[in-house]
Steps between C-alpha positions, in 0.01 A plus 500: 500500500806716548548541113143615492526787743891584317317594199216623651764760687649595201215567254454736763827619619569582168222725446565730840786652192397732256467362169794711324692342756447125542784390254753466796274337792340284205892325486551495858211313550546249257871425573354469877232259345730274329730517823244293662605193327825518587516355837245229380674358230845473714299275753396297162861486367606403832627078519340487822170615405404155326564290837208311606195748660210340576267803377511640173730819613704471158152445320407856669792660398472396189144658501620783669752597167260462264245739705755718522602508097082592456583798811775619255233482191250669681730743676604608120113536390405717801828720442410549175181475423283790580175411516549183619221273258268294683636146342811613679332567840280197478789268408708695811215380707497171408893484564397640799293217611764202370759724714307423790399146444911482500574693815254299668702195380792649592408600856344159541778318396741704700365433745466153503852472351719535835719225424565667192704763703834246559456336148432789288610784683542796251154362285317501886614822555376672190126307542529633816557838378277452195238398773516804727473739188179280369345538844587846503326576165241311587382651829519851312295378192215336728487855705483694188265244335185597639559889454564416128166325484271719674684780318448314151085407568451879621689688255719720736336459820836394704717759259384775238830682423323712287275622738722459825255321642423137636632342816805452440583824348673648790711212645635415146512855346874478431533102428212439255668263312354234771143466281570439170661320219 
């Protein structure tokens, strides 16, 4: 779920910058994107990462790359696309949803992986890191979730920017990336 929220925080990060000027924060985000594989694929090039685990860890990790190659795709659309279309949103979304179906997994199998820690120890660690940032994401998006429906059934009841009105206009005046993507 972490990639999820990573592009989510972009898309909007990158819009707090004036238009004229997004060239430069446009590159530092996506060198900092594709960063985020590199400490995943030196656990996978590691020898010790194929020992014997008896949960999928290197399966997750595995998972966890290829999420993170679609974060880079969809970190490049929202940089650079202006509107965003609605296939792209809708297909964000559904990323959105297999990204938490696989931090689930990966917090489950954490976990339940403990012996995994003396076996595997560099591949434990990063589920275990993977894990925390899943949960992380995960507890923000199911806070925010039911402001973004209530806000999406009643057009603008929780947040009408163009009005400055709606419940949450004052605590969220200055952040309010938080409601949309």
């Amino acid at each position: 779920m972490w990639q999820y929220l990573w592009a989510h925080a972009i898309f909007h990060m990158v819009r707090w910058f004036p238009p004229s000027n997004r060239i430069k924060i446009t590159v530092v985000t996506m060198v900092i994107t594709m960063c985020l594989l590199s400490p995943q694929f030196y656990v996978l090039l590691l020898n010790r990462t194929t020992r014997w685990c008896p949960e999928p860890l290197l399966s997750l990790l595995i998972i966890s790359i290829v999420l993170t190659f679609f974060v880079i795709g969809f970190t490049f659309l929202f940089v650079t696309m202006i509107p965003v279309p609605r296939e792209v949103k809708i297909a964000f979304h559904v990323f959105g949803l297999a990204n938490f179906c696989t931090g689930l997994a990966q917090c489950i199998s954490t976990l339940k992986g403990k012996d995994c820690q003396f076996t595997t120890i560099e591949l434990y660690d990063i589920s275990v890191a993977l894990a925390v940032l899943s949960a992380i994401a995960t507890v923000f998006v199911v806070f925010m979730l039911p402001f973004w429906i209530v806000n999406e059934k009643k057009k603008d009841s929780v947040l009408d920017r163009r009005n400055r009105t709606g419940i949450c206009y004052e605590p969220v005046k200055c952040c309010s990336c938080l409601w949309h993507i």
